[in-house]
C-alpha positions as CSV (number, residue, x, y, z in Angstrom):
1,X,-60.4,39.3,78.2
2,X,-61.4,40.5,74.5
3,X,-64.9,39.5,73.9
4,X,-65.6,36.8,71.2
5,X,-69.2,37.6,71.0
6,X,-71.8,40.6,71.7
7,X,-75.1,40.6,71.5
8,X,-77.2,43.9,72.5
9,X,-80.7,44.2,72.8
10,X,-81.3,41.6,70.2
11,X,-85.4,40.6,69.6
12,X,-87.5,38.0,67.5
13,X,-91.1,37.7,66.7
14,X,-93.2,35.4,65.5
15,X,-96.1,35.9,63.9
16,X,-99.1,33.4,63.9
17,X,-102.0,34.3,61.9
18,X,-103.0,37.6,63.7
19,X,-100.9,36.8,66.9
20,X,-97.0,38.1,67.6
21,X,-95.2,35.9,69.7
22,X,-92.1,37.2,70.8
23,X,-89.3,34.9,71.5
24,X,-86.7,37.2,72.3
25,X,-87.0,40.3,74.1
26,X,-83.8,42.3,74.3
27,X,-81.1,39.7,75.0
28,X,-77.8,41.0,76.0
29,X,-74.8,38.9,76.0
30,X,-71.3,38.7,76.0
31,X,-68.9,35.7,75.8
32,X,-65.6,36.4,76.5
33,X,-62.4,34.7,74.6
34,X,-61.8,31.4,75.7
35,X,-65.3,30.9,78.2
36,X,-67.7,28.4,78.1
37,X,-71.2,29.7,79.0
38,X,-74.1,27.7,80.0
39,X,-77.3,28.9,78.1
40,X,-80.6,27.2,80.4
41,X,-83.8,27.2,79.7
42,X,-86.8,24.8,79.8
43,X,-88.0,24.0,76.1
44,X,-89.8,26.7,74.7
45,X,-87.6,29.2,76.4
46,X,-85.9,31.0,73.1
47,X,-82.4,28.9,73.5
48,X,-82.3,27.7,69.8
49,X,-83.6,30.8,68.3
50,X,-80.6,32.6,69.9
51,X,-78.5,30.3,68.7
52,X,-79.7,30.3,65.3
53,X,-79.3,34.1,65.5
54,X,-76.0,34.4,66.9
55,X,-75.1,31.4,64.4
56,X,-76.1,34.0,61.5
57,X,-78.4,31.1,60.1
58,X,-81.7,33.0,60.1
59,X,-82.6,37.0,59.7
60,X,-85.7,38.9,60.9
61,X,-84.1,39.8,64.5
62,X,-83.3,43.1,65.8
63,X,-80.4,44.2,67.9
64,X,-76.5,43.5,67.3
65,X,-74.8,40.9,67.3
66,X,-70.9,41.3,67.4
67,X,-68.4,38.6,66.6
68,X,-64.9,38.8,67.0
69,X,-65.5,42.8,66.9
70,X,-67.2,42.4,63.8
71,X,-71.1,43.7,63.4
72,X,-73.2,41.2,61.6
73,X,-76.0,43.3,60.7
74,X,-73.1,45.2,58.6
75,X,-72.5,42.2,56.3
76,X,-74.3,41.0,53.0
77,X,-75.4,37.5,53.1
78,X,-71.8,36.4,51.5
79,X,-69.8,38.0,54.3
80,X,-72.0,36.4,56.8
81,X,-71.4,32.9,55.1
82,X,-67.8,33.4,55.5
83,X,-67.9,35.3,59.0
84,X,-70.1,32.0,60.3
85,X,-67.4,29.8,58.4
86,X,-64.3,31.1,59.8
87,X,-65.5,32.4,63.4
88,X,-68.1,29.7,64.5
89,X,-68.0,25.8,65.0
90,X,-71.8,24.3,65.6
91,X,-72.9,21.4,67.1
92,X,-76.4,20.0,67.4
93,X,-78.3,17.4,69.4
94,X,-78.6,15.1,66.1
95,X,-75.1,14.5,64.9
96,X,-75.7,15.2,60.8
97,X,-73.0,13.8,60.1
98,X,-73.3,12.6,55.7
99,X,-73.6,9.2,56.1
100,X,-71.7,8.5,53.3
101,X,-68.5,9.5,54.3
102,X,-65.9,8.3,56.6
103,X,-65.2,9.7,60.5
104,X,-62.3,11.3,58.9
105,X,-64.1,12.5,56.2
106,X,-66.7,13.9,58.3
107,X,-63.8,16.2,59.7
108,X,-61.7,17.1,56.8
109,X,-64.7,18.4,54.5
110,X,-65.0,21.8,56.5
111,X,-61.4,22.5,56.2
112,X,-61.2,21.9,52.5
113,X,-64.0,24.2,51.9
114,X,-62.3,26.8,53.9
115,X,-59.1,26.0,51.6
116,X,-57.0,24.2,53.5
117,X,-54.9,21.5,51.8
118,X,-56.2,17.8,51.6
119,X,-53.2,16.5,53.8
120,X,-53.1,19.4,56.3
121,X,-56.7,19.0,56.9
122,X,-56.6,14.9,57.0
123,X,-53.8,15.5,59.8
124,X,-56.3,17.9,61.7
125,X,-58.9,15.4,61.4
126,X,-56.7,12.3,62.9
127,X,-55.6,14.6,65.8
128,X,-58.9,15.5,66.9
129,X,-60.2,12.1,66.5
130,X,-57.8,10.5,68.6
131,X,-58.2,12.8,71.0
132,X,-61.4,12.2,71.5
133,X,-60.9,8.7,71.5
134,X,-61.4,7.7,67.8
135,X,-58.2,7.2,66.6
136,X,-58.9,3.1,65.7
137,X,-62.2,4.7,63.8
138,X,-61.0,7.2,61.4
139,X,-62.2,5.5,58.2
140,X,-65.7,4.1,59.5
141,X,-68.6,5.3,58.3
142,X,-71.5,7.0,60.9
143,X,-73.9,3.4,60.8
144,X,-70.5,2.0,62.0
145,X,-70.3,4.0,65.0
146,X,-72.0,4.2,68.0
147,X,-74.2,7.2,69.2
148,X,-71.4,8.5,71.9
149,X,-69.2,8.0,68.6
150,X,-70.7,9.3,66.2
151,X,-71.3,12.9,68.7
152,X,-67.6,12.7,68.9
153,X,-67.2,13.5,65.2
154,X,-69.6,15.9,65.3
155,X,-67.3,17.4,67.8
156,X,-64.5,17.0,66.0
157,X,-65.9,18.6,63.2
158,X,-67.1,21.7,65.4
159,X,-63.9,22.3,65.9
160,X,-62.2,21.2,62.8
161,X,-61.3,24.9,61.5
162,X,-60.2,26.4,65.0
163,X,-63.8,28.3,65.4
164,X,-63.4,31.1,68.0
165,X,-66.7,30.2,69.0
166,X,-68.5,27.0,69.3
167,X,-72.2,27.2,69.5
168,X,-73.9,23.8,71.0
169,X,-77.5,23.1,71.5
170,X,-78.2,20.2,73.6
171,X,-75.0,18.6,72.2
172,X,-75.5,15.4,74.2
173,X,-79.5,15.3,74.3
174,X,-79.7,12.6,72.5
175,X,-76.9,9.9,74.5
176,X,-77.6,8.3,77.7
177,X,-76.5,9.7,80.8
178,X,-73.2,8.1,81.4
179,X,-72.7,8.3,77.7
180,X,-73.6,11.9,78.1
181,X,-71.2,12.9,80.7
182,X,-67.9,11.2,79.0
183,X,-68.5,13.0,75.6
184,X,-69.5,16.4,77.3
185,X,-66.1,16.0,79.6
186,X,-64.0,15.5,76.3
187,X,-65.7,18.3,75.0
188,X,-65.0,20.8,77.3
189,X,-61.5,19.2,77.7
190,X,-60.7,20.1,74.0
191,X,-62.7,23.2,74.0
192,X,-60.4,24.4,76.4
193,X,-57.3,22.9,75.4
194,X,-57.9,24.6,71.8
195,X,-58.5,28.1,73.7
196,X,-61.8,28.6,72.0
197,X,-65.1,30.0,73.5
198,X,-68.7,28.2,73.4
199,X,-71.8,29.1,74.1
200,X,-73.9,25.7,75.2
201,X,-77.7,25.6,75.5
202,X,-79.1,23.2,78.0
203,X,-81.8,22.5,80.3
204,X,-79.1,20.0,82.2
205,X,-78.3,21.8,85.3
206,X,-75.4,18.8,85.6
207,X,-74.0,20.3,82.7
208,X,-73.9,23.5,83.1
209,X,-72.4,23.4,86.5
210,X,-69.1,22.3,84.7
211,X,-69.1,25.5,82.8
212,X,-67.9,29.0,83.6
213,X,-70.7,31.0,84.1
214,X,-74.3,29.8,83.6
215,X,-76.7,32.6,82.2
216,X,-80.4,31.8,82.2
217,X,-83.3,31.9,79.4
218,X,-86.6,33.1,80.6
219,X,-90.1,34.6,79.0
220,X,-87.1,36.5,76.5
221,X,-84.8,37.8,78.4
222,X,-81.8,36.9,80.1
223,X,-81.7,36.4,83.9
């Protein structure tokens, strides 16, 4: 299987008044085209910074980092912007959703700024929705929606522009168990049913038993 992402020998420091701390210490990872990888770690272990490097939200790191064949460390920061917006879906443990917009909403806003047309992007937005169980919710607002609900949009709006990769840190941290375990089963379900890849971080070892491979965070480096 081509590989959707490559990271090799990728590093990050910290520094703290005359103390380094290094977070990463030469990280290499691949996820392959339509796997779902299991990132654990207890807190503290690195697991967000990764993200947030593989995610091209942050600089500073060292190493490569490869997606869909194509070498970030090449780009300028415009080219990143539209690598991260075309090739990466991202879900977090808080939802973000803007509050002032509709479940619908929510999901067609990343498509228009990709370009797409309003009524293409509305119909993307409906089918996601309802597949993950929203389709009597489209036009509430997130203080109308429950927690479980409200990470369903955030879903939904992970995937909104077909992302090749989805990254997810502790998507479902923030829900009960049971609660937890529907909206993590939908979103493998449509991960999956989309063909797309995602790498999840966790410390649920529930969890990342329903994944493909599990890959382990430790003092840097990958285990």
């Amino acid at each position: 299987m081509s590989s959707v992402l490559a990271v090799r020998e990728l590093k990050r420091s910290f520094r703290q008044g005359e103390t380094v701390i290094e977070v990463l210490r030469g990280v290499d990872l691949s996820v392959a085209a339509g796997e779902i990888v299991a990132l654990l770690g207890p807190s503290g272990s690195g697991k967000s910074t990764l993200l947030q490097a593989v995610g091209l939200l942050e600089g500073g790191f060292e190493g490569s980092i490869a997606i869909r064949g194509v070498e970030a460390v090449k780009l300028d920061a415009d080219e990143r912007t539209v690598l991260r917006r075309d090739a990466l879906g991202f879900i977090y443990q808080f939802h973000h959703l803007l509050p002032d917009f509709t479940a619908s909403e929510n999901v067609v806003l990343p498509q228009l700024i990709r370009g797409a047309e309003t009524a293409e992007a509305e119909a993307r937005a409906g089918e996601l929705l309802t597949a993950l169980g929203l389709g009597q919710r489209l036009e509430h607002k997130p203080a109308q929606l429950s927690g479980g609900e409200q990470q369903r949009v955030a879903v939904a709006r992970a995937l909104a522009n077909r992302p090749a990769l989805v990254l997810a840190d502790e998507p479902t941290g923030n829900l009960d168990e049971a609660t937890a375990d529907i909206v993590f089963a939908e979103f493998l379900s449509l991960v999956r049913g989309e063909g797309g890849a995602a790498l999840v971080a966790t410390h649920n070892e529930r969890l990342a038993a329903r994944m493909d491979r599990v890959v382990r965070l430790h003092d840097g480096r990958l285990e």
